[in-house]
LOVEXGU-458831 format. One record per residue: residue number from 1; y, z, x of N, C-alpha, C in turn; residue in three letters. Coordinates in steps of 0.001 Angstrom, whole numbers, plus 500000, padded with zeros to 6 digits. Last residue first. Example, Ala and Ser with C-alpha at 12.3 -4.5 7.8 and 13.67 -1.06 7.14 Angstrom:
BEGIN
2;497750;507080;512850;498940;507140;513670;500030;507870;512900;SER
1;494310;507800;513190;495500;507800;512300;496700;507800;513200;ALA
***
This chain:
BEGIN
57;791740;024729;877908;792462;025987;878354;791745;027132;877619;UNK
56;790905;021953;876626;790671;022776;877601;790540;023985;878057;UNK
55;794263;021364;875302;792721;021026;875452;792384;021425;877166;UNK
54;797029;021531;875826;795930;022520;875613;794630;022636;875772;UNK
53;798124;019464;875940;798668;019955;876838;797277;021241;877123;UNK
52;796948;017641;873435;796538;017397;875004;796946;018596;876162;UNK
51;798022;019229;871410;796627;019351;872058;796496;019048;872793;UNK
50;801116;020494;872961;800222;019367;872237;798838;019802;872628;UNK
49;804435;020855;873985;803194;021693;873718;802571;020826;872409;UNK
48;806866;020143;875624;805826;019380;874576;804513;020336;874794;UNK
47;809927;021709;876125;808440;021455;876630;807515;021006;875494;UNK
46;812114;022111;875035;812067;021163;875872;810959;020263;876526;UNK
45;812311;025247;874178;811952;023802;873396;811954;022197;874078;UNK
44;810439;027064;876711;811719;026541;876093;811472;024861;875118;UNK
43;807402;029055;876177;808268;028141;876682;809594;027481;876177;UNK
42;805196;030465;877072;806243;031210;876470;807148;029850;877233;UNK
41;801525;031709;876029;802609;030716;877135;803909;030762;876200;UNK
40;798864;033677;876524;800152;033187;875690;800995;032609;876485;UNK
39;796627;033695;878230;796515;034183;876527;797560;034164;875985;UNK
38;794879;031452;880467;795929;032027;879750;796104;032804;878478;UNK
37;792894;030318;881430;792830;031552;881046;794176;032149;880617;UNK
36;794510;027590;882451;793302;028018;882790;793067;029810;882410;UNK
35;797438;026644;883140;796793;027312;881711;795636;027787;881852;UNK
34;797392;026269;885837;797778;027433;885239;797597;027844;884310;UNK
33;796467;023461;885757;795309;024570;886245;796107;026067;885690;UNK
32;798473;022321;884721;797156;022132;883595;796323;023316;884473;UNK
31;801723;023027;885122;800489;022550;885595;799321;023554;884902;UNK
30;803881;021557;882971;803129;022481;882970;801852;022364;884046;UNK
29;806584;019560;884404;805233;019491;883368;804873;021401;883684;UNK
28;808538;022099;882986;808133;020398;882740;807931;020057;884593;UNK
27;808459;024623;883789;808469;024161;881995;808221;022932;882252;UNK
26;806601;026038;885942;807579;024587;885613;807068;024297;884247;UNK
25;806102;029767;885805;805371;028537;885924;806676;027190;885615;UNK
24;805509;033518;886507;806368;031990;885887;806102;030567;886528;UNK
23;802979;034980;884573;803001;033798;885561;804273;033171;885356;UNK
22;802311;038670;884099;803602;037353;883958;803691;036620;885318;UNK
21;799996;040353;882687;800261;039809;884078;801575;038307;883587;UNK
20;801180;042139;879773;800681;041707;880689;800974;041437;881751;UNK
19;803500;044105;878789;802473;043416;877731;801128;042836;878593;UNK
18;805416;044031;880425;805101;045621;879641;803818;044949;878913;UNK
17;806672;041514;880498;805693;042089;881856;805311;043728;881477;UNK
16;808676;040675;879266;806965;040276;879235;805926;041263;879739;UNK
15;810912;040969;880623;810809;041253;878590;809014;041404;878689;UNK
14;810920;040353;882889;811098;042063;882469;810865;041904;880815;UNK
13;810082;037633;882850;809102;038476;883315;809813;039970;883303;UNK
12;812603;037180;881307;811479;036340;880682;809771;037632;881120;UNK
11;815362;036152;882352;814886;037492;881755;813478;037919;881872;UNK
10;815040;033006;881506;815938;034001;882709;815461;035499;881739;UNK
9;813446;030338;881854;814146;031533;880901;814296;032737;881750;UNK
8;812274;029047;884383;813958;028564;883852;813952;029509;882470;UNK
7;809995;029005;883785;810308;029829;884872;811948;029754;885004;UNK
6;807853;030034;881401;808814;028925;881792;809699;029460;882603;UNK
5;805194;031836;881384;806866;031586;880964;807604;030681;882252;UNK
4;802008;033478;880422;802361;031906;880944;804587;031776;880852;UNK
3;800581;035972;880484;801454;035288;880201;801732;034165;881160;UNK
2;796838;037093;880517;797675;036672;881382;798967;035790;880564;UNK
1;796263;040807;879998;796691;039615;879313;797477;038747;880301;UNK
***
């Protein structure tokens, strides 16, 4: 399973990383090639998660 986490939540890849592969990635923007097969993204409320952000992925 690839995780997607906002690389500013502190903890984030020891909470995750029992579950899958943990990408930390820039909560703002998101780069659009990292979503590319993703199976869950894990982000702080700060980040606009939208169809546009998604479409695609």
């Amino acid at each position: 399973m690839k995780i997607l986490v906002d690389e500013n939540m502190p903890y984030a890849d020891a909470l995750f990383q029992r579950l899958g592969d943990v990408q930390a990635v820039p909560g703002r923007p998101i780069p659009l090639d990292a979503l590319a097969g993703a199976d869950a993204l894990m982000v702080r409320s700060v980040t606009k998660v939208n169809e546009a952000l998604l479409q695609g992925t």
